[in-house]
GUSE-575253 format. One record per atom (N, C-alpha, C): atom name; residue number from 1; x negated, y negated, z negated. Coordinates in steps of 0.2 Angstrom, whole numbers, always signed. Atoms other than C-alpha are relative to their C-alpha. Layout:
# residues N
node at->CA; i->NUM; east->X; north->Y; up->Z
...
***
This chain:
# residues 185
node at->N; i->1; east->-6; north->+3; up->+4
node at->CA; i->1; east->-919; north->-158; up->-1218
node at->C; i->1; east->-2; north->+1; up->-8
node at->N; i->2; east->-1; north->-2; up->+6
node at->CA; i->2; east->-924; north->-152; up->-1234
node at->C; i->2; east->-7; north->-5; up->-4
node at->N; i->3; east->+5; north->+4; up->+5
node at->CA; i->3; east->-939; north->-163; up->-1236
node at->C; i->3; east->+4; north->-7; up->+1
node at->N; i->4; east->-5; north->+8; up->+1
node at->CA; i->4; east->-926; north->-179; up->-1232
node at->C; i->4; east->+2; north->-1; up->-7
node at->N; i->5; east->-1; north->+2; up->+7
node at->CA; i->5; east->-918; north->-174; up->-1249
node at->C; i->5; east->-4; north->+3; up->-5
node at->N; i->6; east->+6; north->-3; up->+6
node at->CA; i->6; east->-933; north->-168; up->-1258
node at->C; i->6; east->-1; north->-9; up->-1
node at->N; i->7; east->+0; north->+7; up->-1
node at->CA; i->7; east->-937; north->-188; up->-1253
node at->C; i->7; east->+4; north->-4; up->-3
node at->N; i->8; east->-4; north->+2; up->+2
node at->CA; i->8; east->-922; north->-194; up->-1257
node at->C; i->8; east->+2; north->+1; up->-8
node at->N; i->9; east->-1; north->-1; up->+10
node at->CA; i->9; east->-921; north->-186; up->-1276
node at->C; i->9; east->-5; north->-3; up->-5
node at->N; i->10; east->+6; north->+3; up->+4
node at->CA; i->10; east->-938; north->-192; up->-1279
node at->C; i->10; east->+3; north->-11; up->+0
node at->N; i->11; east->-4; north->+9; up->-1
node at->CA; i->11; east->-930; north->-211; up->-1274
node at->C; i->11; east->+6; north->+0; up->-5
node at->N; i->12; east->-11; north->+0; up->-1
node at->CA; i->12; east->-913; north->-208; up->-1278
node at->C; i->12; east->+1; north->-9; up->-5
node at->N; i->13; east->-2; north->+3; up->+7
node at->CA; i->13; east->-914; north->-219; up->-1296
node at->C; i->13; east->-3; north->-8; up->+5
node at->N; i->14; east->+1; north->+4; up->-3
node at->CA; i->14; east->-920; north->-234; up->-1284
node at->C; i->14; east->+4; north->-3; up->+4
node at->N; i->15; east->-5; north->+0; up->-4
node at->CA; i->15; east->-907; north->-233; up->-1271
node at->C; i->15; east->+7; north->+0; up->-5
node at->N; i->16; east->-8; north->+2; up->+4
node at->CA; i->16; east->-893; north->-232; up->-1285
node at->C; i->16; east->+0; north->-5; up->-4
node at->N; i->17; east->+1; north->+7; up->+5
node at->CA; i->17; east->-898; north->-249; up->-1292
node at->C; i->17; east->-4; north->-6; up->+4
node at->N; i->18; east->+5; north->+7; up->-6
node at->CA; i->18; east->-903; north->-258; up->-1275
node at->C; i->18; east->+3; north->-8; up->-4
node at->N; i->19; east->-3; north->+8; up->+2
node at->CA; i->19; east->-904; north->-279; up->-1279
node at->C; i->19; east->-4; north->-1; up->+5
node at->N; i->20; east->+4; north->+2; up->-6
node at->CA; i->20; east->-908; north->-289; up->-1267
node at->C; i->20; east->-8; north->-3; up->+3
node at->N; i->21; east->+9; north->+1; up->-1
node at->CA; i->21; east->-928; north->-293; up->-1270
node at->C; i->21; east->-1; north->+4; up->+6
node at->N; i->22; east->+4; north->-6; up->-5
node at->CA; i->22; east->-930; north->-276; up->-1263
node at->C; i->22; east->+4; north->+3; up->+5
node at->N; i->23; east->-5; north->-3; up->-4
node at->CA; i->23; east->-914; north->-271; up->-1253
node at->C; i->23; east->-3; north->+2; up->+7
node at->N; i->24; east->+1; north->+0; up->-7
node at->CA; i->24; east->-920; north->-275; up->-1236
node at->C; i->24; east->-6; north->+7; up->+2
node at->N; i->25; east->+5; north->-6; up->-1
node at->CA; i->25; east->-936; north->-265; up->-1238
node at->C; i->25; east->+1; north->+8; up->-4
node at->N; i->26; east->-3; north->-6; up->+0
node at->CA; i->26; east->-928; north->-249; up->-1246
node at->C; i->26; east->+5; north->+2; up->+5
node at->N; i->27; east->-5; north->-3; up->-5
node at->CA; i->27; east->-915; north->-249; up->-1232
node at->C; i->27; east->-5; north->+1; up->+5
node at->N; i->28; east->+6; north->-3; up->-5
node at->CA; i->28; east->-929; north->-248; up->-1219
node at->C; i->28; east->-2; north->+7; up->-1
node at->N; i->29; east->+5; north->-7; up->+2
node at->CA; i->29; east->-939; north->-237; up->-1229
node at->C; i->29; east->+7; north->+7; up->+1
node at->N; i->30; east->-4; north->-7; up->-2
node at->CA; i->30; east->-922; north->-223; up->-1229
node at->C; i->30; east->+1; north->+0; up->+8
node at->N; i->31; east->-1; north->-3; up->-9
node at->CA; i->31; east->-918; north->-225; up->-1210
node at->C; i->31; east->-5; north->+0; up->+3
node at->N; i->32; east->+6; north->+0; up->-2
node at->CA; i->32; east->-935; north->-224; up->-1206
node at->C; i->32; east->-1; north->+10; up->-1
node at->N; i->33; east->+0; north->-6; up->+4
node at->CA; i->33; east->-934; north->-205; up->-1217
node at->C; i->33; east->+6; north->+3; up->+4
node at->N; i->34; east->-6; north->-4; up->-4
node at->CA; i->34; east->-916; north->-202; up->-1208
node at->C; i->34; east->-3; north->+2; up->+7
node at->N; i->35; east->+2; north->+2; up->-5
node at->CA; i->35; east->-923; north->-207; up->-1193
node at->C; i->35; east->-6; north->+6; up->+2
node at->N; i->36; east->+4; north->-8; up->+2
node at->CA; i->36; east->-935; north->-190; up->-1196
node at->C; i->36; east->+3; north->+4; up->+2
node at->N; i->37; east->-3; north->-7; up->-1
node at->CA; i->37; east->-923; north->-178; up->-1194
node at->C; i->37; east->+7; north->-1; up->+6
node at->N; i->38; east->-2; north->+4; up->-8
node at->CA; i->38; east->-915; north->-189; up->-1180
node at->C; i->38; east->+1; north->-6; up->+1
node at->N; i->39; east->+1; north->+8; up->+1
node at->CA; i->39; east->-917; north->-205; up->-1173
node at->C; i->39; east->+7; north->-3; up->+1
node at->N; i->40; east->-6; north->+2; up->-2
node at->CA; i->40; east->-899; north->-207; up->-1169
node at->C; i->40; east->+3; north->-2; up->-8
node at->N; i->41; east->-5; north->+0; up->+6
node at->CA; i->41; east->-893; north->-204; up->-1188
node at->C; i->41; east->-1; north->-9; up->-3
node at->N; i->42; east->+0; north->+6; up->+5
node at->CA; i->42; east->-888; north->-220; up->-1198
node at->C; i->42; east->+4; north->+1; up->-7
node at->N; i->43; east->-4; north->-4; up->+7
node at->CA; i->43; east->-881; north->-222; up->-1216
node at->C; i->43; east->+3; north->-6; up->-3
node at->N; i->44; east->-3; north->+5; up->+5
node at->CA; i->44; east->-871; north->-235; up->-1227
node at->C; i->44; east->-1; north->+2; up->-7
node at->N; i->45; east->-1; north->-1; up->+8
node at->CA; i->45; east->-872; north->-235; up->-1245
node at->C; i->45; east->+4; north->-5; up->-3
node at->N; i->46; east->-6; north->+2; up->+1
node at->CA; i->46; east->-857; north->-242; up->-1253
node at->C; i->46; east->-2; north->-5; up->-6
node at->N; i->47; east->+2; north->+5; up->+7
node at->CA; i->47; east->-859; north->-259; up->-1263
node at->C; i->47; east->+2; north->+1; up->-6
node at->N; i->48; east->-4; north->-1; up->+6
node at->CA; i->48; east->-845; north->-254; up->-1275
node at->C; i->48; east->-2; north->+7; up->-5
node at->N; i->49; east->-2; north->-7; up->+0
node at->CA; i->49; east->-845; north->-239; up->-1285
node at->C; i->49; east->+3; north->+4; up->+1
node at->N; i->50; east->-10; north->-4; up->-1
node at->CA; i->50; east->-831; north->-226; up->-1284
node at->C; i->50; east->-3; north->+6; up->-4
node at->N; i->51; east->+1; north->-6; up->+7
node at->CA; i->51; east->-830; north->-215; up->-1300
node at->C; i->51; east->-8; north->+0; up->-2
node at->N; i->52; east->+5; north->+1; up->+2
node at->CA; i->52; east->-845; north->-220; up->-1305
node at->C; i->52; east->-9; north->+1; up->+3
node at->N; i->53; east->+6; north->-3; up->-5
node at->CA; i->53; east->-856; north->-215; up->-1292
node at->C; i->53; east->+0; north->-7; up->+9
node at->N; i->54; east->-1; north->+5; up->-6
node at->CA; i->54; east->-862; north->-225; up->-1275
node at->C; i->54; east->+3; north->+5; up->+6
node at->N; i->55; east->-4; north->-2; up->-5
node at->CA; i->55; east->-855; north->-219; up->-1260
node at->C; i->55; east->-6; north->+0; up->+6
node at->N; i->56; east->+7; north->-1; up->-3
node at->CA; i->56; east->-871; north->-212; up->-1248
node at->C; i->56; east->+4; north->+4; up->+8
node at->N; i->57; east->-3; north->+0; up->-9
node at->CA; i->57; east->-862; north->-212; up->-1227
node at->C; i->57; east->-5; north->+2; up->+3
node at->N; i->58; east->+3; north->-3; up->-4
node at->CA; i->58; east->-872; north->-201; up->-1217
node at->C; i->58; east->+4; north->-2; up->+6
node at->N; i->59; east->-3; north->-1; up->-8
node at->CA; i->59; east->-868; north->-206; up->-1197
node at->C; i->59; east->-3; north->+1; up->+5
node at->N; i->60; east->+3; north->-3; up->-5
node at->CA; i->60; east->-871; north->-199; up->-1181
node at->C; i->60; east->+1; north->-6; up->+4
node at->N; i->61; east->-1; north->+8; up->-1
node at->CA; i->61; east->-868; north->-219; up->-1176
node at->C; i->61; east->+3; north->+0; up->+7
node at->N; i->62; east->-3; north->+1; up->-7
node at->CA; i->62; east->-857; north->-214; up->-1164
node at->C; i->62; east->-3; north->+5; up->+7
node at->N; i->63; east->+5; north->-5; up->-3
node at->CA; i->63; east->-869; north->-201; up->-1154
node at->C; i->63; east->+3; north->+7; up->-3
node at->N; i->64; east->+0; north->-8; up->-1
node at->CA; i->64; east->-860; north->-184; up->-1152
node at->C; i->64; east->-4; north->+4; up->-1
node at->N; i->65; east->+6; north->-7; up->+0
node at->CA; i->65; east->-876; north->-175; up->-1149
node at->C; i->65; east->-3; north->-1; up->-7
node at->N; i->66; east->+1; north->+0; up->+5
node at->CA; i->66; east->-881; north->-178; up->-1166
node at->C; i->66; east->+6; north->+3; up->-7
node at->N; i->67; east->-4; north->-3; up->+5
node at->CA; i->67; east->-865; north->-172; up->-1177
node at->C; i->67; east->-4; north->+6; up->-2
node at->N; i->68; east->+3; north->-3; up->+3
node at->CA; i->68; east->-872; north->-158; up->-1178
node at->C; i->68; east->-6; north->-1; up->-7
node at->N; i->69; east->+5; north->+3; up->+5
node at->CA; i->69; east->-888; north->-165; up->-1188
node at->C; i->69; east->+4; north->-1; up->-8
node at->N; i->70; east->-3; north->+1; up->+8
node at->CA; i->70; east->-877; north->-174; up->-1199
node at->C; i->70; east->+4; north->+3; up->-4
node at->N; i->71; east->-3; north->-6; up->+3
node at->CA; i->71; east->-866; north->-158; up->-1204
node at->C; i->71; east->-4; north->+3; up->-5
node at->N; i->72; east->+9; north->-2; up->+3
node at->CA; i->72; east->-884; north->-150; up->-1206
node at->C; i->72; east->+0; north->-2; up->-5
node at->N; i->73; east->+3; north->+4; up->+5
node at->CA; i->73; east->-890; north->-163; up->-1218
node at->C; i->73; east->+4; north->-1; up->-6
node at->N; i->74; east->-9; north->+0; up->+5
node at->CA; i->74; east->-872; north->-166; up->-1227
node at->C; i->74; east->-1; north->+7; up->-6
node at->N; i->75; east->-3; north->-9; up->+3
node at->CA; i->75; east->-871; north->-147; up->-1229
node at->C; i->75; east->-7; north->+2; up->-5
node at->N; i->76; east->+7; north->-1; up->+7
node at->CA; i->76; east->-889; north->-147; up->-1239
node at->C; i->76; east->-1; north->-4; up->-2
node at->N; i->77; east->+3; north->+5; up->+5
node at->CA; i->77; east->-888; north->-161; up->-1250
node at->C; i->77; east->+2; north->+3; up->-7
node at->N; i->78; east->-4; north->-4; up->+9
node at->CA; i->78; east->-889; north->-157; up->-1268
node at->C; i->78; east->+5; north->-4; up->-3
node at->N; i->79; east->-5; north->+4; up->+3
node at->CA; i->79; east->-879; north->-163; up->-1280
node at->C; i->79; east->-4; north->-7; up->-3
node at->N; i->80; east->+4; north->+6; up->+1
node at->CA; i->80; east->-884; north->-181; up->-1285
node at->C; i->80; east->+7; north->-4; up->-7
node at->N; i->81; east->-4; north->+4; up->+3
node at->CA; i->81; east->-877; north->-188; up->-1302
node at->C; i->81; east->+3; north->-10; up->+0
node at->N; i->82; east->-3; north->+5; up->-3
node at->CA; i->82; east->-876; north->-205; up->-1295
node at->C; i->82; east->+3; north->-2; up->+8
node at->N; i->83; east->+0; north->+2; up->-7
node at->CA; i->83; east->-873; north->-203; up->-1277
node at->C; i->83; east->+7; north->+4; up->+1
node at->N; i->84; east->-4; north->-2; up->-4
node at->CA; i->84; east->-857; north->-197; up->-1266
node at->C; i->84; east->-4; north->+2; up->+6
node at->N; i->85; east->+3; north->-1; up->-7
node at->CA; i->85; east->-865; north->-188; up->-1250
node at->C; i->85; east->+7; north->-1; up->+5
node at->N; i->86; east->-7; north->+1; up->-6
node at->CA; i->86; east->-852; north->-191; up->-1235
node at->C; i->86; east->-1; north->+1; up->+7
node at->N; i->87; east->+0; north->-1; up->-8
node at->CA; i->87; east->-853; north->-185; up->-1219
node at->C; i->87; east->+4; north->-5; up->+4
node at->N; i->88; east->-5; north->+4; up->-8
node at->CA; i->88; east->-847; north->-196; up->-1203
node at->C; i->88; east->+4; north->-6; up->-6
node at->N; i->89; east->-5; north->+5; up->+2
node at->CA; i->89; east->-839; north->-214; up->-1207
node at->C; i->89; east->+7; north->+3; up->-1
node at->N; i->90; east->-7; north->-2; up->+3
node at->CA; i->90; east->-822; north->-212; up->-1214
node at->C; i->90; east->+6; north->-4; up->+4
node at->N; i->91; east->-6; north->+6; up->+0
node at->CA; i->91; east->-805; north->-219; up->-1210
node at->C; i->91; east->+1; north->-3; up->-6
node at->N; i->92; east->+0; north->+4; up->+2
node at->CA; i->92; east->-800; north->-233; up->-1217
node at->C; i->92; east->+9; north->-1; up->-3
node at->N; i->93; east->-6; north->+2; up->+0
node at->CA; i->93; east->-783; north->-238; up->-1223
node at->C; i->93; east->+2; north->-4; up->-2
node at->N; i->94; east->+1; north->+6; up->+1
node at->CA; i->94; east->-786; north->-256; up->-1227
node at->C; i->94; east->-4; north->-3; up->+7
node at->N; i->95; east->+4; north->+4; up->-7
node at->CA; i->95; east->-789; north->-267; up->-1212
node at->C; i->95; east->-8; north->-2; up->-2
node at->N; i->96; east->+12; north->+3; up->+1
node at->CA; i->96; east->-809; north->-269; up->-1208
node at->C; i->96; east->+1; north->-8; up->+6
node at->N; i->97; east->+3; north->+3; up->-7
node at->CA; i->97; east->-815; north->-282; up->-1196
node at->C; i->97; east->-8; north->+1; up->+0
node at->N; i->98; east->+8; north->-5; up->-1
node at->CA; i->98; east->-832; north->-279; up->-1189
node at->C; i->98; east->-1; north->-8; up->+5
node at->N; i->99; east->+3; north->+7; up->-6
node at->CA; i->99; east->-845; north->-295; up->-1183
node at->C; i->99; east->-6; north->+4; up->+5
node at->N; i->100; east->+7; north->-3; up->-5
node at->CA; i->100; east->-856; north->-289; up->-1169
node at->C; i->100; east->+0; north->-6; up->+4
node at->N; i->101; east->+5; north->+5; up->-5
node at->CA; i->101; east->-868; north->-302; up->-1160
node at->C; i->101; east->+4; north->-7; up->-2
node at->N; i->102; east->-4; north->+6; up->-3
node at->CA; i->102; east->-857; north->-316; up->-1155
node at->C; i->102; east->+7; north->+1; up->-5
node at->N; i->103; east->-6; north->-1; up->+1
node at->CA; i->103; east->-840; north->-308; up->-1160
node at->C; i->103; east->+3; north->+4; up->-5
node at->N; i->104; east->-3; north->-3; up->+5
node at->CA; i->104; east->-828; north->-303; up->-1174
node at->C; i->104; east->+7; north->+2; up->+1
node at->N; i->105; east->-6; north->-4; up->-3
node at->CA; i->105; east->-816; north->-290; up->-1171
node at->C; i->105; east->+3; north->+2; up->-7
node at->N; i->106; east->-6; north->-7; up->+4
node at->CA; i->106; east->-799; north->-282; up->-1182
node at->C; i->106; east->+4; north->+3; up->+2
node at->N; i->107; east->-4; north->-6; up->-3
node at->CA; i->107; east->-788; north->-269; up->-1182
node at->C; i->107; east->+7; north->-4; up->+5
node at->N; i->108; east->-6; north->+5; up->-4
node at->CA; i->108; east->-776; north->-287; up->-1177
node at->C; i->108; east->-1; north->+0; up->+8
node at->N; i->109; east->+3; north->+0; up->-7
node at->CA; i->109; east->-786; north->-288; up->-1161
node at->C; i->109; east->-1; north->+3; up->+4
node at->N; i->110; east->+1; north->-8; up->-5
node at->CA; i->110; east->-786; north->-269; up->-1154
node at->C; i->110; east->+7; north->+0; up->+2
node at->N; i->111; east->-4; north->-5; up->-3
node at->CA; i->111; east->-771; north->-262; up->-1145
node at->C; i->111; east->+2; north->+4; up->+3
node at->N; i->112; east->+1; north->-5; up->-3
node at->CA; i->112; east->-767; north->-247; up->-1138
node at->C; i->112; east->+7; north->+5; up->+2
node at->N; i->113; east->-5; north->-3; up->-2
node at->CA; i->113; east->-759; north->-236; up->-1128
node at->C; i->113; east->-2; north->+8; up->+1
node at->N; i->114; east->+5; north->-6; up->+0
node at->CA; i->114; east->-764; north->-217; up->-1127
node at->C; i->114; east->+5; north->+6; up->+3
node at->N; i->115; east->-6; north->-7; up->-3
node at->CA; i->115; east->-759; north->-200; up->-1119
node at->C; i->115; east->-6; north->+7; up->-2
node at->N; i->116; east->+2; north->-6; up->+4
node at->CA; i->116; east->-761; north->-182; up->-1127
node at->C; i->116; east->-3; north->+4; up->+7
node at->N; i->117; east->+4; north->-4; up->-7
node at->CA; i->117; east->-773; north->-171; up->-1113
node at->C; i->117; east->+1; north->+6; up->-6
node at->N; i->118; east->-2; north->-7; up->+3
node at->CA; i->118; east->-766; north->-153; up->-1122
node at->C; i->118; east->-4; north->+3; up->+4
node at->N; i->119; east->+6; north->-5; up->-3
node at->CA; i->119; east->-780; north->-143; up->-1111
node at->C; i->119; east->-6; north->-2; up->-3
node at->N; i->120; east->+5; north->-1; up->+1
node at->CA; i->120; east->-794; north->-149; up->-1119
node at->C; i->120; east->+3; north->-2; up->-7
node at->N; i->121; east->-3; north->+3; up->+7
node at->CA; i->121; east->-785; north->-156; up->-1137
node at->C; i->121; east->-3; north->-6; up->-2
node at->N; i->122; east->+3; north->+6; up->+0
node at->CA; i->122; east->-791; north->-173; up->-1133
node at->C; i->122; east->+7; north->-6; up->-2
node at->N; i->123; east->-7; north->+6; up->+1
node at->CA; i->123; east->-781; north->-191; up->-1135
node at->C; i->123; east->-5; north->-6; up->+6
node at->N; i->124; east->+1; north->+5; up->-5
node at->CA; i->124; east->-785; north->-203; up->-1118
node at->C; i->124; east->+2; north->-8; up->-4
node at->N; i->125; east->+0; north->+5; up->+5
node at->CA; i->125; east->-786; north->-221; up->-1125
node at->C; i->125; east->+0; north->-6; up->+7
node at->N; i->126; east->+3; north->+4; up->-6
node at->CA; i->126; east->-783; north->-236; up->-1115
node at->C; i->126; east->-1; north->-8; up->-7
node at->N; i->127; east->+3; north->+4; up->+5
node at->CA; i->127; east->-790; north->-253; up->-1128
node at->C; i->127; east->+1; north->-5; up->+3
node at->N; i->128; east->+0; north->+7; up->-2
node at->CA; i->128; east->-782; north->-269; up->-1126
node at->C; i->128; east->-4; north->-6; up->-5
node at->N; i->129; east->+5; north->+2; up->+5
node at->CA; i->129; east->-795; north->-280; up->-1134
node at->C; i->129; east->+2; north->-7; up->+3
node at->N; i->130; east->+0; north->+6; up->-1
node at->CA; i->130; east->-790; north->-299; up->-1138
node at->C; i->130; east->-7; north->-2; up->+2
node at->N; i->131; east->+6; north->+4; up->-3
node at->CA; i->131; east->-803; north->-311; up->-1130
node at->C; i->131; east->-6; north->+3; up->+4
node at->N; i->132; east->+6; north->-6; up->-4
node at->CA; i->132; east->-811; north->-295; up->-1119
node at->C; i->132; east->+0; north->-3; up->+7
node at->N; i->133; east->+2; north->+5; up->-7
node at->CA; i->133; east->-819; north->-303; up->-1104
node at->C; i->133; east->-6; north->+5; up->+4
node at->N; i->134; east->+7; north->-4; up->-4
node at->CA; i->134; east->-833; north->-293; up->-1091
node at->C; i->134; east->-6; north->-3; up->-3
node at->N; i->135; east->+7; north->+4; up->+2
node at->CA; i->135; east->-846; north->-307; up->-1097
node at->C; i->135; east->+0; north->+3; up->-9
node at->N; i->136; east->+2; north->-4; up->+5
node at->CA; i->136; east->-844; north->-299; up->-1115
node at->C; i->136; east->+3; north->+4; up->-2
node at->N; i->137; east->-4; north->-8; up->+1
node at->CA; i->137; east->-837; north->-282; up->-1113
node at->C; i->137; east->-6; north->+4; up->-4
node at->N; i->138; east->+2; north->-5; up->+5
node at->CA; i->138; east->-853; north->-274; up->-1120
node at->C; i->138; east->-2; north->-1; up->-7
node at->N; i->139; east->-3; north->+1; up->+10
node at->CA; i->139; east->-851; north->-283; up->-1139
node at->C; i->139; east->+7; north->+3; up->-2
node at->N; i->140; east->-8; north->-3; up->+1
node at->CA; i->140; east->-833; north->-280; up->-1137
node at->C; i->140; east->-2; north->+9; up->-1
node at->N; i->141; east->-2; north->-8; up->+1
node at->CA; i->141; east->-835; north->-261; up->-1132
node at->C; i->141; east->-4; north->+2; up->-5
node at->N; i->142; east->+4; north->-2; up->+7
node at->CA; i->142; east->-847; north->-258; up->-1147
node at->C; i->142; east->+2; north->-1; up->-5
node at->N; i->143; east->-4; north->+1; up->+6
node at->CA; i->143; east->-838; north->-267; up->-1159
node at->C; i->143; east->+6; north->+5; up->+0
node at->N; i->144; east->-6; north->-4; up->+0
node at->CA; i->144; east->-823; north->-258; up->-1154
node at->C; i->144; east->+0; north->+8; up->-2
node at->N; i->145; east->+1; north->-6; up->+3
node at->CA; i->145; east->-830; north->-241; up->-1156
node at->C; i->145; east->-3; north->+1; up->-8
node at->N; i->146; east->+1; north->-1; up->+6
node at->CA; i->146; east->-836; north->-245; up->-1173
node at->C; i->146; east->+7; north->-1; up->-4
node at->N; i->147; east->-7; north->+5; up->+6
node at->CA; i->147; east->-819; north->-254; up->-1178
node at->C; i->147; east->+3; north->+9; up->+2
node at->N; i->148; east->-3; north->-5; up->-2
node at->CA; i->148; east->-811; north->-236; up->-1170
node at->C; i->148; east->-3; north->+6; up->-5
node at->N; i->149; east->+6; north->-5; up->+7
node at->CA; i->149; east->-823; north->-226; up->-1183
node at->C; i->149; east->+5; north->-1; up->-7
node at->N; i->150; east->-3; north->+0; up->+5
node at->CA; i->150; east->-813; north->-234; up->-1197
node at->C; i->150; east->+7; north->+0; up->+1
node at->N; i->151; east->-6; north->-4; up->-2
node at->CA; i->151; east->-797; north->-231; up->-1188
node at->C; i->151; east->+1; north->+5; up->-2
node at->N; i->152; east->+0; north->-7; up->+1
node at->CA; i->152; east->-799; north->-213; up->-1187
node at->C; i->152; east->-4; north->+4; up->-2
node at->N; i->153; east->+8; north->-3; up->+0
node at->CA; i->153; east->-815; north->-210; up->-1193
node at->C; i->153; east->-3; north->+4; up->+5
node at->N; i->154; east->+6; north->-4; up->-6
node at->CA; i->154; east->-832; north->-204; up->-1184
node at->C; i->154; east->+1; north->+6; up->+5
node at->N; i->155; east->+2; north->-5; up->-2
node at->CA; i->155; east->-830; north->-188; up->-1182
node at->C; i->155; east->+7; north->+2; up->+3
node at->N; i->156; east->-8; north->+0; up->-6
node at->CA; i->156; east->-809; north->-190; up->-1173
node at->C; i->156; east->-6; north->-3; up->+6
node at->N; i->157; east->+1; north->+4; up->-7
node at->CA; i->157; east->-817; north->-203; up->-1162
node at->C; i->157; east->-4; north->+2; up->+3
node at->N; i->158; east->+5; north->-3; up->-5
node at->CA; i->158; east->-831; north->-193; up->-1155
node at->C; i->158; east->+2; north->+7; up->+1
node at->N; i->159; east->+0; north->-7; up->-2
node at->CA; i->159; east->-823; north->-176; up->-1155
node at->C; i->159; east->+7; north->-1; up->+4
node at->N; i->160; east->-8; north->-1; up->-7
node at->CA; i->160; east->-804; north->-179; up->-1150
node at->C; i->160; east->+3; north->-5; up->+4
node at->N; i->161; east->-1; north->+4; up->-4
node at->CA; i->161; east->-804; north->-194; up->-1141
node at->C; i->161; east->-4; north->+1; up->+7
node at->N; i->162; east->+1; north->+1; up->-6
node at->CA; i->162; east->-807; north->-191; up->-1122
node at->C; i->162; east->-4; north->-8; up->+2
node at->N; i->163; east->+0; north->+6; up->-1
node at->CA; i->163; east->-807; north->-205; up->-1112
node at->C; i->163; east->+4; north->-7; up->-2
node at->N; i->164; east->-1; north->+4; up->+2
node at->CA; i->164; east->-808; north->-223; up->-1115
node at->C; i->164; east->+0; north->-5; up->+3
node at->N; i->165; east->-1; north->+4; up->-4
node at->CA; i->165; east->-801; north->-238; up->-1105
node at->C; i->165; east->-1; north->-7; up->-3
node at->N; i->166; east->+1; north->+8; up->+3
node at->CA; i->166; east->-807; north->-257; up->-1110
node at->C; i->166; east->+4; north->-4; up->+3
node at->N; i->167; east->-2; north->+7; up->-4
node at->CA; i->167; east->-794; north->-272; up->-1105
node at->C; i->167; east->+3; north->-4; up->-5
node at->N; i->168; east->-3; north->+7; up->+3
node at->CA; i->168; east->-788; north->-289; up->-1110
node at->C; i->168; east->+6; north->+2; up->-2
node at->N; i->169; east->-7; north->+0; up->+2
node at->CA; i->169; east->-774; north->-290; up->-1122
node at->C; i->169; east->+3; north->-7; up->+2
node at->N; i->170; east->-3; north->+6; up->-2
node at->CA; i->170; east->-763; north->-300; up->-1114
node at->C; i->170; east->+9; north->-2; up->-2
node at->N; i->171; east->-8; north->-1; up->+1
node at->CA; i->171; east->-745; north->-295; up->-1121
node at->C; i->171; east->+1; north->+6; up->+2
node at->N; i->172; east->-4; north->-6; up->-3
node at->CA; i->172; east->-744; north->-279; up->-1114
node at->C; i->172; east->+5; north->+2; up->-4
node at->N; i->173; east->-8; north->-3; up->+3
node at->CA; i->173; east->-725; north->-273; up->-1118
node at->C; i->173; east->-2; north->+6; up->-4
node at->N; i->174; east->+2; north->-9; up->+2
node at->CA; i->174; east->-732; north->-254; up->-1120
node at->C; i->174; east->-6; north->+2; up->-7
node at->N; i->175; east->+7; north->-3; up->+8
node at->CA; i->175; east->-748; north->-256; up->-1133
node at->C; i->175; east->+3; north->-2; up->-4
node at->N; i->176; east->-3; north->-1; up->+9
node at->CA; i->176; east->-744; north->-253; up->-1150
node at->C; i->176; east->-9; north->-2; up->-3
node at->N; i->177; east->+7; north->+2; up->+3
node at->CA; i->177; east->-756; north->-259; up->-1162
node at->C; i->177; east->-5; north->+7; up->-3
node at->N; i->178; east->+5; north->-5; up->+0
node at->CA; i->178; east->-773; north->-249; up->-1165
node at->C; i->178; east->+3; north->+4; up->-5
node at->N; i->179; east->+0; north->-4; up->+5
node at->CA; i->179; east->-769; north->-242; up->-1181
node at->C; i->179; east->+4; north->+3; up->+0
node at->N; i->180; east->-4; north->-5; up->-4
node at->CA; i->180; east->-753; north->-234; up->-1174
node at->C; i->180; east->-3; north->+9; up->+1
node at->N; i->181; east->+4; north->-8; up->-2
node at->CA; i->181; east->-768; north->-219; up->-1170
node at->C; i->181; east->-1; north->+4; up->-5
node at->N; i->182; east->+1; north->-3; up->+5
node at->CA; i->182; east->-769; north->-215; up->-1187
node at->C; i->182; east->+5; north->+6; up->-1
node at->N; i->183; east->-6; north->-7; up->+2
node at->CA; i->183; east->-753; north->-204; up->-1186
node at->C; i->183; east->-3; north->+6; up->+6
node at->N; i->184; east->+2; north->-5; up->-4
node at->CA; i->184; east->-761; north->-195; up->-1171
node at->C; i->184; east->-4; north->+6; up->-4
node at->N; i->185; east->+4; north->-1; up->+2
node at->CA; i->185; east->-776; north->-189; up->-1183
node at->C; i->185; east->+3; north->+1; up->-8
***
C-alpha cells in the first residue's frame, strides 16, 4: 500500500490537472496501480473541485471482501495538497441517475420497502425497479446497487444491508421511494 501512494505523490500533479488528451490513459494507468493492492478496488476523481482540491473516491466497487483494503489504503494516505482521499462512495443528497449498458436508472425509478433484522443490525430490502424485467435484470441489478451506493453510501449498502429482493414497480401501495432509506442510515 505504501508503494501505491509513494506512486501516486510522484503522479499526483498530473492527475490534479487531468484534460482530456491524456485522461483516458492516466485513468487506466491508476486502476491498473489500485488494481495492485486489489483487483477489486475502484476510484472516481471528482471533476469539480471542493475547497480547492479534487476529490480522490477510493472503492471497494461494491465487493465486501475488499473494504477492508480500502480502510487500509485510505488509512495511509498522506496528506496531499491538492487532493481529498475518500474512503467508500458517499451518499448523495442530490438525485444521481446512473447509465449502465442499455439502461438509465434514478433515485425516481427505485422503490422500496424494508424490514429491520435487529439480530444481526441489518435492513432487508425488497427493490421495486421501474421497467425491471428477468431479460434485463442483470443491468438493472448492477445499476441499482450502484444507484444504492449514492443513497446510503458504499460502505451502509455492503455492511447494513441484508438481503436484497429485485421486482417490477408496478404501483405497489406499500413502496416508498428509495431515498426514504436515508433516514435509516
Amino acid at each position: 500500500m505504501a508503494a501505491f501512494w509513494e506512486w501516486f505523490a510522484d503522479n499526483k500533479e498530473v492527475y490534479s490537472r487531468l484534460d482530456e488528451s491524456s485522461r483516458s490513459k492516466l485513468l487506466n494507468q491508476l486502476e491498473k496501480k489500485l488494481h495492485k493492492v486489489n483487483k477489486h478496488l475502484a476510484f472516481e476523481l471528482s471533476e469539480r473541485l471542493i475547497n480547492d482540491k479534487r476529490q480522490f473516491i477510493i472503492s471497494a466497487d461494491g465487493m465486501v471482501e475488499a473494504f477492508d483494503d480500502v480502510i487500509d489504503l485510505v488509512g495511509q494516505a498522506p496528506e496531499f495538497e491538492s487532493f481529498t482521499i475518500i474512503a467508500f462512495r458517499q451518499r448523495q443528497d442530490e438525485e444521481v441517475s446512473i447509465e449502465y449498458g442499455d439502461i438509465k436508472l434514478a433515485w425516481e425509478d427505485i422503490f422500496c420497502t424494508f424490514e429491520k433484522d435487529n439480530a444481526n443490525d441489518e435492513v432487508n430490502l425488497i427493490l421495486y425497479i421501474k421497467g425491471f424485467t428477468e431479460e434485463n435484470e442483470d443491468e438493472f441489478i448492477s445499476a441499482s446497487f450502484i444507484l444504492l451506493d449514492t443513497v446510503i453510501g458504499e460502505y451502509n449498502a455492503g455492511m447494513r444491508i441484508g438481503e436484497i429482493e429485485f421486482i417490477s414497480y408496478e404501483g405497489q401501495a406499500d413502496a416508498r421511494p428509495v431515498k426514504d432509506l436515508q433516514s435509516l442510515f
